[in-house]
C-alpha positions, 0 to 999 in steps of 0.5 A: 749444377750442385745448386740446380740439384739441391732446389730441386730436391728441397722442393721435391722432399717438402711436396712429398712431405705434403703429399704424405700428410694430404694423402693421409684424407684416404684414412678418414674420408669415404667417398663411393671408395674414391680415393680422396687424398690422392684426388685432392693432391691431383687436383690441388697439385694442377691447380698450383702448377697452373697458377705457377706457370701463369705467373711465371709467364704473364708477370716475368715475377718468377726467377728461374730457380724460383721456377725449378724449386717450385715447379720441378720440385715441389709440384714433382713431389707432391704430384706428377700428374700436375706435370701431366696434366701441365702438358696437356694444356700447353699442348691444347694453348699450343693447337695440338689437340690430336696430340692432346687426345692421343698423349692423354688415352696412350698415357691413361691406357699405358699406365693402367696396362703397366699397373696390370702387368706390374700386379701380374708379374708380382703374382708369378715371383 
């Protein structure tokens, strides 16, 4: 279990050690306000959790603390929305696209709602 930990948070403290540096893109580029370090880490982060789980399922290359370093680790620290965006494919491969569409706008709507109250209730201390 110690070791199951320890790959995990290394892999979480580099993600986030690069999340921290690719985030820094916020400082020096404007695009119509759009966050563009926090878009480019959702988007990259997706795109590296994909290529993870293709090659961890189509080559069997991938041992499983390979897996945890890099998929719950690193992929975790540097984005949770790649894990988001993760399930949602695995839930479109698997045919389950009412669960697909509601998983996405409950947790789209969710999140901003708690994002709102969070601000509101900040106000009110």
């Amino acid at each position: 279990m110690l070791k199951t930990i320890l790959l995990v948070g290394f892999g979480g403290f580099a993600g986030s050690v690069a999340r921290f540096f690719v985030s820094k893109l916020n400082l020096s580029i404007e695009f119509y306000s759009i966050p563009v370090g926090t878009f480019t880490v959702n988007i990259v982060g997706s795109f590296i959790i994909g290529f993870l789980v293709g090659i961890a399922e189509r080559r069997m290359l991938m041992p499983h603390e390979l897996r945890l370093l890099l998929m719950v680790g690193f992929c975790g620290g540097f984005t949770t929305f790649s894990s988001f965006a993760n399930e949602n494919m695995m839930l479109m491969h698997n045919g389950q696209f009412l669960t697909l569409l509601l998983y996405t706008g409950i947790s789209i709507f969710f999140g901003f709602l708690a994002v709102y109250l969070g601000f509101v209730t900040s106000n009110v201390l």
